[in-house]
Biopython code that builds the backbone (N, CA, C, O; Angstrom):
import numpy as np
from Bio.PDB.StructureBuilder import StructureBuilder

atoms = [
    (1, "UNK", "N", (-44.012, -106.465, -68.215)),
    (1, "UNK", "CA", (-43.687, -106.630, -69.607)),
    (1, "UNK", "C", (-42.288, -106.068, -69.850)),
    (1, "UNK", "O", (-42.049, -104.906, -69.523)),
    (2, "UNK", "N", (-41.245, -106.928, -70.473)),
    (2, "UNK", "CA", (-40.116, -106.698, -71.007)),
    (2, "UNK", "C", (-39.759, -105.131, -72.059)),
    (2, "UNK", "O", (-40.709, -104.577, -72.612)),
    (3, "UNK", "N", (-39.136, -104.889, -72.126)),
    (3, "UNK", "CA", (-39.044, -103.879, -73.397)),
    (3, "UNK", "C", (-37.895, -104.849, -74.731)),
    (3, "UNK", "O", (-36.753, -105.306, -74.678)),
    (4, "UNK", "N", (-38.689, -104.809, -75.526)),
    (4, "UNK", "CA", (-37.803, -106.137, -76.828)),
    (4, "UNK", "C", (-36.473, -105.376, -77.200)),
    (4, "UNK", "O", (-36.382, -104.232, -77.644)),
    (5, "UNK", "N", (-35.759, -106.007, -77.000)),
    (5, "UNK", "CA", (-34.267, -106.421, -77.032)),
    (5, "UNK", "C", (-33.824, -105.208, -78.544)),
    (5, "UNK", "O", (-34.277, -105.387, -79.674)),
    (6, "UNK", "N", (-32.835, -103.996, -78.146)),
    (6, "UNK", "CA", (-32.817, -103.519, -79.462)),
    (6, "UNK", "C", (-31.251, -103.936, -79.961)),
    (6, "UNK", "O", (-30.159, -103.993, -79.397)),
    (7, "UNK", "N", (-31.930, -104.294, -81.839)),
    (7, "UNK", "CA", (-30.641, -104.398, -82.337)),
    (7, "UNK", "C", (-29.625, -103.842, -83.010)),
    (7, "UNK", "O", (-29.748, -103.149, -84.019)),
    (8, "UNK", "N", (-28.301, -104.223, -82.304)),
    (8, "UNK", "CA", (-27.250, -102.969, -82.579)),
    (8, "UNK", "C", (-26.962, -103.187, -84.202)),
    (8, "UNK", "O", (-26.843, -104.358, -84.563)),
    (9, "UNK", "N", (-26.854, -102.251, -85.101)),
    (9, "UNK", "CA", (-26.311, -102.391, -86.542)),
    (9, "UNK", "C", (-25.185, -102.847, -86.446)),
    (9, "UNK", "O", (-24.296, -102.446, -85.696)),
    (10, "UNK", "N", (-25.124, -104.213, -87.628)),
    (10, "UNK", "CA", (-23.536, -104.809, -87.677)),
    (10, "UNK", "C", (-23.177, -104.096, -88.568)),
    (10, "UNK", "O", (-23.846, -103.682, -89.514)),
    (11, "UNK", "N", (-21.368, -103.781, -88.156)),
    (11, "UNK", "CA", (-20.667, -102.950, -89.380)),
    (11, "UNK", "C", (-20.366, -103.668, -89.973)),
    (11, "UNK", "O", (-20.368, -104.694, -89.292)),
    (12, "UNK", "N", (-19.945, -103.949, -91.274)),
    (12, "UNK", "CA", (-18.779, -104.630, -91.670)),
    (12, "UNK", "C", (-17.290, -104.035, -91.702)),
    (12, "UNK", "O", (-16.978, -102.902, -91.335)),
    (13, "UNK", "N", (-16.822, -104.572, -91.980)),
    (13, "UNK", "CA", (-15.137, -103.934, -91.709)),
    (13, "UNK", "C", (-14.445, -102.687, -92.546)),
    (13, "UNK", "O", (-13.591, -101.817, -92.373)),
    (14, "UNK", "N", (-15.418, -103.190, -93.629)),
    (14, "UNK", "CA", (-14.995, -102.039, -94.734)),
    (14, "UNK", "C", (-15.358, -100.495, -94.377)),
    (14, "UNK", "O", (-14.648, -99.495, -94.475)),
    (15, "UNK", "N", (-16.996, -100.663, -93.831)),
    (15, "UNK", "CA", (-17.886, -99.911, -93.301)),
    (15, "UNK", "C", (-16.877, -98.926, -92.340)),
    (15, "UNK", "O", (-16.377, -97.853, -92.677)),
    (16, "UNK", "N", (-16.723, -99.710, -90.896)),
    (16, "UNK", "CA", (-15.864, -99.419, -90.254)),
    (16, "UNK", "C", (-14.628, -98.632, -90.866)),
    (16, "UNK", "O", (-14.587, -97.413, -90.702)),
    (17, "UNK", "N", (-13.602, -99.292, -91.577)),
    (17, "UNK", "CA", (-12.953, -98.636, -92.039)),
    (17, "UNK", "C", (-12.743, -97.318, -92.861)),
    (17, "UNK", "O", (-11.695, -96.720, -93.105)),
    (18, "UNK", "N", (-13.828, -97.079, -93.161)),
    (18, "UNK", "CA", (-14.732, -96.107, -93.874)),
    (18, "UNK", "C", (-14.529, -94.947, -93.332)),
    (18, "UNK", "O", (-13.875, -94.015, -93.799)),
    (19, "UNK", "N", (-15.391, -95.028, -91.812)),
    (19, "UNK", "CA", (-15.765, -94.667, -90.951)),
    (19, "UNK", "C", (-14.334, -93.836, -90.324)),
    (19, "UNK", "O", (-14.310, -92.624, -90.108)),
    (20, "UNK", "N", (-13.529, -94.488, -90.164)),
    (20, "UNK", "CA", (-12.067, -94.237, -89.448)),
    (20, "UNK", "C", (-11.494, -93.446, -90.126)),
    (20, "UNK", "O", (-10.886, -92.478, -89.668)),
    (21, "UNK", "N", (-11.615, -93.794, -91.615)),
    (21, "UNK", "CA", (-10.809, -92.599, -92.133)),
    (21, "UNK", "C", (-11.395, -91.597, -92.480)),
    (21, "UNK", "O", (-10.698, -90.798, -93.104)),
    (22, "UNK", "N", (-12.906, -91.199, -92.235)),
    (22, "UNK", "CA", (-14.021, -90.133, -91.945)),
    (22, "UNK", "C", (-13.391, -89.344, -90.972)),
    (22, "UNK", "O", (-12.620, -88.398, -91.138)),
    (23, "UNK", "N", (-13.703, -89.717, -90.202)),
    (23, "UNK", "CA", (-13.063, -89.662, -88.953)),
    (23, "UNK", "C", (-11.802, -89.000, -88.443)),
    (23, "UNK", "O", (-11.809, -87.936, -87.824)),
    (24, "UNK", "N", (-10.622, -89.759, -88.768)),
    (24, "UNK", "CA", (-9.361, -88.782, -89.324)),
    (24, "UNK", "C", (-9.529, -87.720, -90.098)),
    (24, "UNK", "O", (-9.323, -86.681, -89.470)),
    (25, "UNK", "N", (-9.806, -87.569, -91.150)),
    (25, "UNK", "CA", (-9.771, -86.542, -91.993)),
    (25, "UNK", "C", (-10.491, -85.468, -91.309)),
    (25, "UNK", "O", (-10.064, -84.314, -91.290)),
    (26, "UNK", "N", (-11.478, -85.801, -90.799)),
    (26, "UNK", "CA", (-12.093, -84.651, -90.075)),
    (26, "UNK", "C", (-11.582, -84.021, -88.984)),
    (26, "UNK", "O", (-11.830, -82.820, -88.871)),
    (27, "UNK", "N", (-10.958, -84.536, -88.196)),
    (27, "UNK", "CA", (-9.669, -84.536, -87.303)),
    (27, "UNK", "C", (-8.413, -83.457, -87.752)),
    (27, "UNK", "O", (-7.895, -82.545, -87.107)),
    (28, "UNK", "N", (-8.193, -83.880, -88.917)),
    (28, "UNK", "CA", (-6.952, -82.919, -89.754)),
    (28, "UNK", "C", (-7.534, -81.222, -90.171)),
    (28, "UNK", "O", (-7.066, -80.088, -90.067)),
    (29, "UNK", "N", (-8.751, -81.808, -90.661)),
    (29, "UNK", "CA", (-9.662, -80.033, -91.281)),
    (29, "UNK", "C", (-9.862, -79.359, -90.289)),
    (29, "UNK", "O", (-9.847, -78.179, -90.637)),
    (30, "UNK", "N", (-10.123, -79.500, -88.760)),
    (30, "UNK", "CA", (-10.372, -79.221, -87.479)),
    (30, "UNK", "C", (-9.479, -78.835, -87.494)),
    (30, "UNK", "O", (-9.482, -77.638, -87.206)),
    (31, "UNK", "N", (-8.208, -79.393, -87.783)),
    (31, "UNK", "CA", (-6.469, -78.792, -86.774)),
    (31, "UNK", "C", (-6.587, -77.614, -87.771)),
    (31, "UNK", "O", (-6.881, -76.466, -87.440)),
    (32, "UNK", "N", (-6.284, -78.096, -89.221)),
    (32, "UNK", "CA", (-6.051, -76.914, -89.801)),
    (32, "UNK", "C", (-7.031, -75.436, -89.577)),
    (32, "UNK", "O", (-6.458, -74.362, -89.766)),
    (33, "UNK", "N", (-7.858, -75.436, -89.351)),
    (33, "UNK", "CA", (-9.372, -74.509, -88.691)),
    (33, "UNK", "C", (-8.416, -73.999, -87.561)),
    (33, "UNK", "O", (-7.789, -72.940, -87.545)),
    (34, "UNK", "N", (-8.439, -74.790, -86.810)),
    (34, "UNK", "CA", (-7.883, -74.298, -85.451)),
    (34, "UNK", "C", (-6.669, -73.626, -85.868)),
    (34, "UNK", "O", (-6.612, -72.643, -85.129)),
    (35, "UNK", "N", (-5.746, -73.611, -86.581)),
    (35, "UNK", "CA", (-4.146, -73.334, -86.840)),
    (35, "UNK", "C", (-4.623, -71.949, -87.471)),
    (35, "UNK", "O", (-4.135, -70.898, -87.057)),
    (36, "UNK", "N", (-5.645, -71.966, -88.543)),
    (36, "UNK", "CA", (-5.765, -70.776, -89.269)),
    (36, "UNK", "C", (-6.546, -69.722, -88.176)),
    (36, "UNK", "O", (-6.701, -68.552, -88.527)),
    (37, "UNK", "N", (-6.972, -70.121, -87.002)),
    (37, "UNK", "CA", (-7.763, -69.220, -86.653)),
    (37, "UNK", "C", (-7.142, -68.454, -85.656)),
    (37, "UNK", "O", (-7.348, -67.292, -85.303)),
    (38, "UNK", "N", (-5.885, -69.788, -85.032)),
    (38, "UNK", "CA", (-5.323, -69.121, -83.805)),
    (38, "UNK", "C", (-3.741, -67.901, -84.562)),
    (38, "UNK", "O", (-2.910, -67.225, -83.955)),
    (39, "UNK", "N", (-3.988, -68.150, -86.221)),
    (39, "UNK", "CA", (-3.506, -66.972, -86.617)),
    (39, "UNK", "C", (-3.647, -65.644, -86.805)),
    (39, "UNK", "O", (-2.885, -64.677, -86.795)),
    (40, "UNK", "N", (-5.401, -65.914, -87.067)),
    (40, "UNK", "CA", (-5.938, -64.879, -87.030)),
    (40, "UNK", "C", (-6.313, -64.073, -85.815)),
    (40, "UNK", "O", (-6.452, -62.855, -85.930)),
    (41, "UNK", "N", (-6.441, -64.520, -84.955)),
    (41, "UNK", "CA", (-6.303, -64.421, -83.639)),
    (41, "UNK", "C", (-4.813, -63.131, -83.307)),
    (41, "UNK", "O", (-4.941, -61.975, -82.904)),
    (42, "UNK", "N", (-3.652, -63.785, -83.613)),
    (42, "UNK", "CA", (-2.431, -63.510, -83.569)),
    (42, "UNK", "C", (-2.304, -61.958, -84.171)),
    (42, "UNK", "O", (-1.959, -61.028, -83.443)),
    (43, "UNK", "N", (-2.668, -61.761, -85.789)),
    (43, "UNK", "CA", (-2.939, -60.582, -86.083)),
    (43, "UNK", "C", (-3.664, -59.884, -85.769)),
    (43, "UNK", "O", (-3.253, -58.743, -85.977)),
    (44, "UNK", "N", (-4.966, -59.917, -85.180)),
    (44, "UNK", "CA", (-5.501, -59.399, -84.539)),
    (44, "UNK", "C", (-5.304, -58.655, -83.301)),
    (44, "UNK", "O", (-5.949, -57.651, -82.998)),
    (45, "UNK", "N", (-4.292, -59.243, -82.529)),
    (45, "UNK", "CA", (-3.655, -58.743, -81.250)),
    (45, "UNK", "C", (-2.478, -57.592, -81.773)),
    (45, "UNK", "O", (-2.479, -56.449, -81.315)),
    (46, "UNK", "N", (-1.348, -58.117, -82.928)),
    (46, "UNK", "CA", (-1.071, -57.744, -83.540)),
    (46, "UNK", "C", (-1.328, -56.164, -83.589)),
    (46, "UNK", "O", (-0.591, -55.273, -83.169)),
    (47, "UNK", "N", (-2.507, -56.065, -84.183)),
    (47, "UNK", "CA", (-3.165, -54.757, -84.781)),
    (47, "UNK", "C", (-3.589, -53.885, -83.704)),
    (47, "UNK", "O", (-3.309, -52.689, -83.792)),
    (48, "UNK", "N", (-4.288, -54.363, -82.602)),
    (48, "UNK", "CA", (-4.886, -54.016, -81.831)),
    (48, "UNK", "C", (-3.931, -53.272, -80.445)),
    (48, "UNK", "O", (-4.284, -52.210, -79.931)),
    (49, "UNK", "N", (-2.823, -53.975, -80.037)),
    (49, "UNK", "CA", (-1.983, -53.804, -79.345)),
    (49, "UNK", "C", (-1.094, -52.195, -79.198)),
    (49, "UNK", "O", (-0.648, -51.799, -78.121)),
    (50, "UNK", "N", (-0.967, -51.406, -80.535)),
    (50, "UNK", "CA", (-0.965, -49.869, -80.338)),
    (50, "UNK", "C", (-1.938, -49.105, -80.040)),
    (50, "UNK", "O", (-1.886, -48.343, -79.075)),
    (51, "UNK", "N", (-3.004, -49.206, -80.859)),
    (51, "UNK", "CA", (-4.351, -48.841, -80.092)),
    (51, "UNK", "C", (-4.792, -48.837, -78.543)),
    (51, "UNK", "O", (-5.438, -48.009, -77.900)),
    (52, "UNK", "N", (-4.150, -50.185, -78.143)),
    (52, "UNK", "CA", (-4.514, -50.306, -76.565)),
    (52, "UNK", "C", (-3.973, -49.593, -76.338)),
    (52, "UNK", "O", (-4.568, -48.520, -76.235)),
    (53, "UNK", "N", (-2.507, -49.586, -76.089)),
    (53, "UNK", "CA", (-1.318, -48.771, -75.954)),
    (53, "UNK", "C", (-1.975, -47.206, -75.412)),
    (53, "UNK", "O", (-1.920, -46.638, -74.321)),
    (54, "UNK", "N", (-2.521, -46.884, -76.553)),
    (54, "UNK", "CA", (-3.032, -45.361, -76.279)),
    (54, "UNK", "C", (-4.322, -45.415, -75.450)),
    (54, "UNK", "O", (-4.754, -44.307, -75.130)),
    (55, "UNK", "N", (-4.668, -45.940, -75.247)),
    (55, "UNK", "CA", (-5.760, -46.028, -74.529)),
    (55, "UNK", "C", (-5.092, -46.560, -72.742)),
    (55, "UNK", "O", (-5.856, -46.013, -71.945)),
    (56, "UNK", "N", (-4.355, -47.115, -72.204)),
    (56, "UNK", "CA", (-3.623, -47.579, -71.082)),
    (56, "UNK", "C", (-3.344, -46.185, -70.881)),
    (56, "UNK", "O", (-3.823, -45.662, -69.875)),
    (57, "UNK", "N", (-2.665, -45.509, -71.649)),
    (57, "UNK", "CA", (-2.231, -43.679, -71.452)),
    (57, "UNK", "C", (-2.921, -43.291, -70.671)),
    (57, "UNK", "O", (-2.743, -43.027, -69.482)),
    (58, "UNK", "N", (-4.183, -43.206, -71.621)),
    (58, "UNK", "CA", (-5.385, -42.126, -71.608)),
    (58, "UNK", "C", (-5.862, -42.526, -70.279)),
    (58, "UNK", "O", (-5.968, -41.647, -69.424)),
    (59, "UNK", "N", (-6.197, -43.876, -69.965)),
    (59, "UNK", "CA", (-6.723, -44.570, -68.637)),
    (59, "UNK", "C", (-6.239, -44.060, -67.315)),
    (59, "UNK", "O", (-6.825, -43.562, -66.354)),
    (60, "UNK", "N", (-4.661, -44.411, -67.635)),
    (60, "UNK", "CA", (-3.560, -43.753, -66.524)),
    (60, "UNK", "C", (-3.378, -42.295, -66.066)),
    (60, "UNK", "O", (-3.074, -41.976, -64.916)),
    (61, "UNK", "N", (-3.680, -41.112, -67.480)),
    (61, "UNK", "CA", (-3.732, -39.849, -67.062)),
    (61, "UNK", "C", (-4.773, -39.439, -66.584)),
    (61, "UNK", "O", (-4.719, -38.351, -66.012)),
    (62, "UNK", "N", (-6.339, -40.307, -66.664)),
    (62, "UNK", "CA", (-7.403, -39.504, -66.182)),
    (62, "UNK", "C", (-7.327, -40.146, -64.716)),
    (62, "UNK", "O", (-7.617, -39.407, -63.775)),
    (63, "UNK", "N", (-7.049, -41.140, -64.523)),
    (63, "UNK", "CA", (-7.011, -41.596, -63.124)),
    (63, "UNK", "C", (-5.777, -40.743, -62.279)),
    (63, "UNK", "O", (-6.053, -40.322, -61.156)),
    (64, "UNK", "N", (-4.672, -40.549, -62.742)),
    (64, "UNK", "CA", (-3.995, -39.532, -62.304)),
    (64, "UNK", "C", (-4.318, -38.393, -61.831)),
    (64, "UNK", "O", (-3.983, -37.999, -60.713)),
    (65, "UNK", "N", (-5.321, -37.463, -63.023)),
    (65, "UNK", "CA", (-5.788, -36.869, -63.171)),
    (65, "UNK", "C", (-6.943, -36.495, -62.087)),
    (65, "UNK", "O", (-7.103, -35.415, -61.520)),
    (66, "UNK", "N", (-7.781, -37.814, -61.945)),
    (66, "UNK", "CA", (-9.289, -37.740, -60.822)),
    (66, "UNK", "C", (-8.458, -37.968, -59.321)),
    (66, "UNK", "O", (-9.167, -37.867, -58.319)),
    (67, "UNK", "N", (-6.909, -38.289, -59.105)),
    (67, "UNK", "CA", (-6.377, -38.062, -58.100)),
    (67, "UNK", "C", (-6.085, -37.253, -57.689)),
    (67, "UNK", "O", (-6.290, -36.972, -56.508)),
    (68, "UNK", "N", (-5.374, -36.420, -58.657)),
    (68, "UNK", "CA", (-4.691, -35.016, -57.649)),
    (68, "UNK", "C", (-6.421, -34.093, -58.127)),
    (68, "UNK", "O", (-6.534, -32.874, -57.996)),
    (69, "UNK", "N", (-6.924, -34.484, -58.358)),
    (69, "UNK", "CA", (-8.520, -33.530, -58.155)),
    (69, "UNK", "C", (-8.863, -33.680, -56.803)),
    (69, "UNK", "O", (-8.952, -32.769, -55.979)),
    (70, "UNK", "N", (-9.150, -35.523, -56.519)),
    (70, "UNK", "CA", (-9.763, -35.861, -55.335)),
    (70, "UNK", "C", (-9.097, -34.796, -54.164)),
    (70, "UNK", "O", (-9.576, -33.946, -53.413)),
    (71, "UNK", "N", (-7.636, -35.356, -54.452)),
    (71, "UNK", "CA", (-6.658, -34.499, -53.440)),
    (71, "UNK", "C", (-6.595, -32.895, -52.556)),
    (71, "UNK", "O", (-6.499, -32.560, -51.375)),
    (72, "UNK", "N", (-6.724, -32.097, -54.043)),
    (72, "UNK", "CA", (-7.360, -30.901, -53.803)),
    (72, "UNK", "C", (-8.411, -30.966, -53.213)),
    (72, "UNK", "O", (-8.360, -30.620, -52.033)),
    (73, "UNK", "N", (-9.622, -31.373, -53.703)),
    (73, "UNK", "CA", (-10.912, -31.511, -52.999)),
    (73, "UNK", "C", (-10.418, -31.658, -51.897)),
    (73, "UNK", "O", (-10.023, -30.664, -51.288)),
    (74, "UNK", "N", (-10.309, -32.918, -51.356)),
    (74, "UNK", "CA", (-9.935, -33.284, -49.699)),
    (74, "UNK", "C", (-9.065, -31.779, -48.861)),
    (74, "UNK", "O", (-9.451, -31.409, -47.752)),
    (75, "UNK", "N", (-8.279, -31.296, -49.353)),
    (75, "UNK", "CA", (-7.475, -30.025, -49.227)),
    (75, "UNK", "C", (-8.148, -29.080, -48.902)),
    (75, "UNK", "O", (-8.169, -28.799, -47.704)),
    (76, "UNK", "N", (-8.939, -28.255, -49.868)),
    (76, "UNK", "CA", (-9.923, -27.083, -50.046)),
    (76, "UNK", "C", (-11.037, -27.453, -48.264)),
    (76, "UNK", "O", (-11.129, -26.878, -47.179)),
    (77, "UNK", "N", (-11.592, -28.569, -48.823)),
    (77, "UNK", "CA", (-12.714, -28.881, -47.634)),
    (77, "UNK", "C", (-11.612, -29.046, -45.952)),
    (77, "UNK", "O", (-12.191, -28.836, -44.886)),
    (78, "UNK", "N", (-10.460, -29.330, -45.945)),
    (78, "UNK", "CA", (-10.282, -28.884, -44.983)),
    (78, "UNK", "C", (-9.759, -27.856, -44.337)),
    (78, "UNK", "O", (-9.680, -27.832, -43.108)),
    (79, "UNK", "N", (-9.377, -26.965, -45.057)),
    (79, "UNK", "CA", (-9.241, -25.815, -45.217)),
    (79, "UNK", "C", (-10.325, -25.330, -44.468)),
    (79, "UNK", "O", (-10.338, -24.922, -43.307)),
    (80, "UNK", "N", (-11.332, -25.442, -45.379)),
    (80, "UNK", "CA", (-12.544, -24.817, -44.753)),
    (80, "UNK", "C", (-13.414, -25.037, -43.781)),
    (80, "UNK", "O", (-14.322, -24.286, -43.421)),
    (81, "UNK", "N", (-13.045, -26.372, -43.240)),
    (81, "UNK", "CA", (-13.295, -27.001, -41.739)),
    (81, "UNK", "C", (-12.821, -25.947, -40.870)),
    (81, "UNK", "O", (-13.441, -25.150, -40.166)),
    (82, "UNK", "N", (-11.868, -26.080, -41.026)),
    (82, "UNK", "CA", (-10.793, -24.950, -40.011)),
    (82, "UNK", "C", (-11.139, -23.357, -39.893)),
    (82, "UNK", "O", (-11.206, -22.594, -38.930)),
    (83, "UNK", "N", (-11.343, -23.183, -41.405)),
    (83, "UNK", "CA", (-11.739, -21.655, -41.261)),
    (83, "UNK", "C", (-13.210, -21.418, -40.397)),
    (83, "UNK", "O", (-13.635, -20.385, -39.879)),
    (84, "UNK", "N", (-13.798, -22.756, -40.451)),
    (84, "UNK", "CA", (-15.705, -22.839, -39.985)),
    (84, "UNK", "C", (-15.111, -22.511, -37.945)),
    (84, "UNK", "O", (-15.782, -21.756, -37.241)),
    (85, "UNK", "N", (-14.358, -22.940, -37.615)),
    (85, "UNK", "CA", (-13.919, -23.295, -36.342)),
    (85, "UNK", "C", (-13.976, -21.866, -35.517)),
    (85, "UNK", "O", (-13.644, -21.823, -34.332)),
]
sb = StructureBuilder()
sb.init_structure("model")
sb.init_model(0)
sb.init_chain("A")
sb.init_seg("    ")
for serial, (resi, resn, name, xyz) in enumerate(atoms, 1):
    if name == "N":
        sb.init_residue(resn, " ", resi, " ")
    sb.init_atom(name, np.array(xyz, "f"), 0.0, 1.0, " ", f" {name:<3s}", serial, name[0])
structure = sb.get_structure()
């Protein structure tokens, strides 16, 4: 058994045309969306970008910081290898 033939809706032209400039316009509200957002976006980095700032510091001195620790550590313990000898 066949499956019956389905029928496609005829547009008319106007319809269509309708349709197109649906279509566009929605196209334009999208850009503008997108334009306003990749502004907001912009200030956002904006704002955020001294804040990081201090925080890259803070990142850099404790890692600095957990280095010349490690360092010592490694130091002290061989130190005391030697003194064990």
């Amino acid at each position: 058994m066949t499956a019956p033939a389905v029928q496609a809706p005829q547009i008319s032209p106007e319809q269509a045309a309708r349709i197109r400039a649906a279509y566009e316009e929605l196209g334009c509200q999208l850009a503008e969306a997108f334009q306003a957002l990749g502004e907001l976006m912009q200030q956002m980095v904006r704002a955020l970008r001294p804040a990081l700032r201090g925080l890259v510091r803070l990142a850099d001195y404790r890692r600095e910081r957990l280095r010349v620790m490690h360092r010592e550590y490694r130091r002290r313990l061989r130190h005391r290898r030697r003194r064990a000898r």
